[in-house]
C-alpha distance (Angstrom), angle and dihedral (degrees) to the residues before:
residue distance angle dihedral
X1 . . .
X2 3.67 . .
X3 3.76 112.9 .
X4 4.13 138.5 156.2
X5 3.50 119.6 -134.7
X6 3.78 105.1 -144.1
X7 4.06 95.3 -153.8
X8 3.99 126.2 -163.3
X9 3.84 111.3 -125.0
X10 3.76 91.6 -127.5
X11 3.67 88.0 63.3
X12 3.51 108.9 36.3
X13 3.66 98.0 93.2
X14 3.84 90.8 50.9
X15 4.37 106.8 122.0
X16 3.65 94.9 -146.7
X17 4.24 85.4 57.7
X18 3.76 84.3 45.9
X19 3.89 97.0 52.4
X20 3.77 90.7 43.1
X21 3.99 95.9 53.7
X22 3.86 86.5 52.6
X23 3.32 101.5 46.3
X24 4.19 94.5 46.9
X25 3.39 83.3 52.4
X26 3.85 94.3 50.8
X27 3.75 91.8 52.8
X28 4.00 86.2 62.6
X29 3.97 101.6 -90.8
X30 3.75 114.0 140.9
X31 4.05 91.2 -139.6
X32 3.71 116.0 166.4
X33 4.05 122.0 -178.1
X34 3.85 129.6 -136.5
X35 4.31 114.3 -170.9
X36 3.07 117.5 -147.4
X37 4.17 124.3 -139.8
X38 3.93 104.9 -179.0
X39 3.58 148.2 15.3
X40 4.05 101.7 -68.9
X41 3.18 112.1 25.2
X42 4.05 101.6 94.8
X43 4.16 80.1 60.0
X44 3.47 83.2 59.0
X45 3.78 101.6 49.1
X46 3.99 88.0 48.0
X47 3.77 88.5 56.5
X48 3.76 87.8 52.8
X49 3.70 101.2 41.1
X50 4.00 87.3 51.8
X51 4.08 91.5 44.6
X52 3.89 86.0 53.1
X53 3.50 94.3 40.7
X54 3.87 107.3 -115.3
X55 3.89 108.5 161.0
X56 3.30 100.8 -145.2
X57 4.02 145.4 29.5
X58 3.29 134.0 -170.6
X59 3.93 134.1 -150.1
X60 3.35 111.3 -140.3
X61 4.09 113.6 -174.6
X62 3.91 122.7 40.7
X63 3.22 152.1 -44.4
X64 3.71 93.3 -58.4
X65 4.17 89.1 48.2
X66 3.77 83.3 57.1
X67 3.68 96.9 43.8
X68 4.00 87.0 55.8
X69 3.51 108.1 40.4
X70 4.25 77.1 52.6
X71 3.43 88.0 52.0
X72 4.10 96.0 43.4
X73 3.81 82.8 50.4
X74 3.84 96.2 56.5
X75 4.13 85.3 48.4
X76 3.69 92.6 69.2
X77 3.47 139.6 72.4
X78 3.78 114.2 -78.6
X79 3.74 94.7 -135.7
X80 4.13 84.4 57.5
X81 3.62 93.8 47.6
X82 4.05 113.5 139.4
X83 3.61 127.7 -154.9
X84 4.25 119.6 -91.2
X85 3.59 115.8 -127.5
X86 3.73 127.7 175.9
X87 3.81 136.9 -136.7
X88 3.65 109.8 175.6
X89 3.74 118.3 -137.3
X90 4.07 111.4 140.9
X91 3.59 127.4 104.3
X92 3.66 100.6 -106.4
X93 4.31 98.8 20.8
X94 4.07 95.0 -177.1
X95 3.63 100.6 153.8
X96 3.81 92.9 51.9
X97 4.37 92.4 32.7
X98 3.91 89.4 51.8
X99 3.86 94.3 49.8
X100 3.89 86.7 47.4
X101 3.83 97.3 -115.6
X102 3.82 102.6 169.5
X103 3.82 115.8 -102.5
X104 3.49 88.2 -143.2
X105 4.15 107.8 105.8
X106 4.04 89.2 -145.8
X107 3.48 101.0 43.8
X108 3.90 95.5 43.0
X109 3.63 87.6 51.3
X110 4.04 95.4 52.9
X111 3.79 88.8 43.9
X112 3.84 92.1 47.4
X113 3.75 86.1 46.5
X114 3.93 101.8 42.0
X115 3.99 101.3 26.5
X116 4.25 122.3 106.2
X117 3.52 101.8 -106.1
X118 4.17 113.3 -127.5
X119 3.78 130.1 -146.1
X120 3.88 103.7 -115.1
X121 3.93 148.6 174.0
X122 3.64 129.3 -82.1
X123 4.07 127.2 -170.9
X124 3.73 120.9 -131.1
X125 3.52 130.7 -150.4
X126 3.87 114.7 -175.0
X127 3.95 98.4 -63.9
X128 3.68 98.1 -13.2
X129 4.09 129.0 78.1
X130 4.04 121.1 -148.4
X131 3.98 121.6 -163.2
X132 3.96 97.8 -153.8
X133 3.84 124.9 9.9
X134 3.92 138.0 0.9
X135 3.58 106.8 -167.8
X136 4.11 119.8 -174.4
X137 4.03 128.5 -167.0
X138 3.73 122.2 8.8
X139 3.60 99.3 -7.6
X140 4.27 89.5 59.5
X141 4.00 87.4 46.7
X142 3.67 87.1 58.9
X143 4.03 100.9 45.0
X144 4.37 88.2 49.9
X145 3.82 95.0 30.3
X146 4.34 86.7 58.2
X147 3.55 107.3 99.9
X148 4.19 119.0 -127.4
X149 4.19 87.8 -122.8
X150 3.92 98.2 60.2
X151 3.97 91.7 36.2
X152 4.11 90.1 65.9
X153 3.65 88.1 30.5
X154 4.13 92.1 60.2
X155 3.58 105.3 3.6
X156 3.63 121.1 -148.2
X157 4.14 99.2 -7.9
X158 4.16 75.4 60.7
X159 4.05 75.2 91.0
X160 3.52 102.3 40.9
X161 4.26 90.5 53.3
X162 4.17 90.3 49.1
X163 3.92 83.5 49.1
X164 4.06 89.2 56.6
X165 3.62 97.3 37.8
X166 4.07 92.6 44.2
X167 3.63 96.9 37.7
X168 3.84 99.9 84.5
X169 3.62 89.8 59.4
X170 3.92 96.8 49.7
X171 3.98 119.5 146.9
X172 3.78 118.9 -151.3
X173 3.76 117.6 -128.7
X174 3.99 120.7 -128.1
X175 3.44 101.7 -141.2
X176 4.21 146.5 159.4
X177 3.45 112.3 -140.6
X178 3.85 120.1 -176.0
X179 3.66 124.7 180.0
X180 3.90 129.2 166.4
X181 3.62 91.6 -81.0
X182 4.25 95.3 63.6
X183 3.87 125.8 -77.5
X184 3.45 134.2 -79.7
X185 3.77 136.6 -155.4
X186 4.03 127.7 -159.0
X187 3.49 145.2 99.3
X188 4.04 123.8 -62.3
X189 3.21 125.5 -166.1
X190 3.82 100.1 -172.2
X191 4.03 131.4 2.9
X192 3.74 137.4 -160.6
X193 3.87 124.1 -173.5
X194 3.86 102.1 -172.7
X195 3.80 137.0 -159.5
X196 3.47 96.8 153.3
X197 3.99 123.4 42.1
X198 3.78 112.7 -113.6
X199 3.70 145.6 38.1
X200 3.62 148.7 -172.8
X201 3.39 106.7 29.0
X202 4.12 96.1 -35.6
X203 3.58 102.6 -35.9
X204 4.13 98.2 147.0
X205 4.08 102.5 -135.3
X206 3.33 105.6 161.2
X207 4.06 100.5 25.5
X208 4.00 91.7 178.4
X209 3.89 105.3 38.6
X210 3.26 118.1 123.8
X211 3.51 138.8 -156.4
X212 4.03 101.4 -133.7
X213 3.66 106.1 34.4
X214 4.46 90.8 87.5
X215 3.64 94.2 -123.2
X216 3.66 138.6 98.8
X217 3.69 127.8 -125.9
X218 4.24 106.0 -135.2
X219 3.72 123.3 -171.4
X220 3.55 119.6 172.4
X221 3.84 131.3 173.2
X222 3.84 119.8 -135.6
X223 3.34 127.6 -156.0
X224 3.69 121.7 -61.6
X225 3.81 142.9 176.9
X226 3.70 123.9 -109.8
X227 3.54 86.5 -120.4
X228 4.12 91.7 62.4
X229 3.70 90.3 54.5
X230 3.58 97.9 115.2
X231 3.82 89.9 44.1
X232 4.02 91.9 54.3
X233 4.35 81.5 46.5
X234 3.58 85.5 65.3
X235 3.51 113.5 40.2
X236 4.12 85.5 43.7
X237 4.17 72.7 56.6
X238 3.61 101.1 52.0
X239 3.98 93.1 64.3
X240 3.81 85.1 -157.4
X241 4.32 142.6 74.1
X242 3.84 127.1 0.9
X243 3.12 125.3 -57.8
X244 3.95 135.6 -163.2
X245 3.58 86.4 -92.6
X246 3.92 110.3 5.0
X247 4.36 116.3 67.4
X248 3.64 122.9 -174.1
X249 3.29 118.2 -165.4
X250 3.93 139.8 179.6
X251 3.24 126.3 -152.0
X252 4.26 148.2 113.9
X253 3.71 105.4 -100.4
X254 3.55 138.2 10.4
X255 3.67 135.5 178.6
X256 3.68 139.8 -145.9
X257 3.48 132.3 -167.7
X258 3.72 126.1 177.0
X259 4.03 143.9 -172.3
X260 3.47 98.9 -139.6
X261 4.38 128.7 23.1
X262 3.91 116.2 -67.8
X263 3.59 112.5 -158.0
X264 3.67 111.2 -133.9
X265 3.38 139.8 -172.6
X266 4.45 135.4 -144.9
X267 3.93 101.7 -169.8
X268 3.52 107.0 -36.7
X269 4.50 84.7 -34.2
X270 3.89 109.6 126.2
X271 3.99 119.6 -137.1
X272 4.16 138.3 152.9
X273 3.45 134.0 -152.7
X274 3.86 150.2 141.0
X275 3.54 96.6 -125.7
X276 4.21 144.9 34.1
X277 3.02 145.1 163.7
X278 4.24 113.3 -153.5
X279 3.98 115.7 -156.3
X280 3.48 138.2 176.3
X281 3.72 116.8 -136.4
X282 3.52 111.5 -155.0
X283 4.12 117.0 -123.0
X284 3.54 97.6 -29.7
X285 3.26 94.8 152.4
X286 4.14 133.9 48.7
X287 3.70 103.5 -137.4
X288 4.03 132.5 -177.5
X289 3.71 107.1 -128.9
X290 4.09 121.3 161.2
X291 3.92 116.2 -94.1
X292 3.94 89.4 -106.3
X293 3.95 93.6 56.7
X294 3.46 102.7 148.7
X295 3.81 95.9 -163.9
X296 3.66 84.4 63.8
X297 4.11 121.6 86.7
X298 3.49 88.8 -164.2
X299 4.10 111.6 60.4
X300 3.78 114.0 -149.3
């Protein structure tokens, strides 16, 4: 197999990384690395590995790495299209943890490098595409408001702490939301649009998405008292149904338009607006996952 490894910067210097590359490349795999120093330049090693022909790439950091190699991926030519693999190297890794891609630098590597690549799901949001989670309100002030120091420092409860300390200060969101089954108008206080299942740092939002049915997984929060807190607690709990306060919904599309800027966030990537429309786009990608993805409805 011939594959590029599309590193993060703040990784490359990692040992285990190191001892993985080598030892792919000992077991016959023509693997060559690219590091990465600021926000696109993995789009711009995709474009090159599919002009040169390379099969497959892999994103090696986060949940942002994955969100822009997915990105680079839907830049180029669909007849050029390479493979996605995964090596997981961020501090919360939820797209890759949920789909149970191993931890393990050398054995994500060989599976990324060996595995049967699968056509799967990608979110859109307006012009851009998201593998995992797009969260809107409070919840994206928390992932872009967290600073670099205390994510290393605690990993993913780094997101999970911000939430507690932030959450007494939460601002509802006016918003119009219209989805194929009607619209909608209140007041959120945190969305999710999900493709993949979990978010900030392992919280499970969407425990039954999956990432070949076309559809997105949505969860948003409206506005509650401080009274109901326990009652939100709960149905936040039970994963499942609507709830007084809690709605999950499934469907294709959904739009949002707001009076004022919502800050939203595409896997850990920052952006504000008035107005979006969220999409799946059905298996745009072909993406090695292990045989026992569970995000998958269609084992390998």
């Amino acid at each position: 197999m011939h594959a590029r490894l599309i590193l993060n910067g703040k990784k490359a210097d990692r040992p285990d990384v190191r001892e993985a590359v080598k030892a792919v490349r000992a077991a016959g795999h023509d693997l060559d690395v690219r590091v990465t120093w600021e926000r696109g330049d993995a789009m711009r090693v995709v474009a090159e590995a599919a002009r040169e022909g390379v099969p497959r790439v892999i994103a090696g950091g986060g949940d942002g790495s994955v969100n822009e190699v997915a990105n680079g991926l839907m830049a180029v030519d669909v007849a050029m299209w390479p493979a996605m693999g995964i090596l997981p190297l961020g501090t919360a890794n939820d797209f890759a943890t949920a789909c149970r891609v191993p931890a393990d630098p050398l054995a994500a590597l060989m599976l990324a490098v060996t595995g049967e690549s699968r056509p799967v799901d990608l979110g859109r949001c307006n012009d851009s595409f998201f593998a995992n989670v797009a969260s809107g309100g409070f919840g994206a002030a928390v992932t872009a408001d967290t600073p670099v120091e205390l994510k290393n420092f605690l990993g993913g409860g780094a997101y999970t702490l911000m939430g507690l300390v932030k959450a007494v200060h939460f601002t509802p969101y006016a918003c119009l939301i219209r989805t194929p089954d009607g619209e909608v108008a209140g007041n959120v206080v945190v969305g999710a649009i999900c493709n993949g299942r979990q978010a900030g740092g392992g919280q499970p939002l969407a425990p039954e998405a999956l990432l070949d049915d076309g559809l997105l997984d949505i969860v948003s929060l409206r506005e509650f008292p401080a009274s109901a807190a326990a009652q939100v607690v709960a149905e936040i709990l039970a994963h499942r149904g609507h709830g007084q306060y809690v709605e999950r919904i499934r469907v294709p599309w959904m739009e949002v338009t707001a009076p004022a800027a919502v800050p939203v966030n595409l896997d850990g990537e920052p952006a504000n607006g008035t107005s979006f429309r969220f999409a799946c786009e059905p298996g745009c990608v072909r993406m090695v996952l292990p045989n026992d993805c569970p995000c998958m409805s269609r084992r390998g």
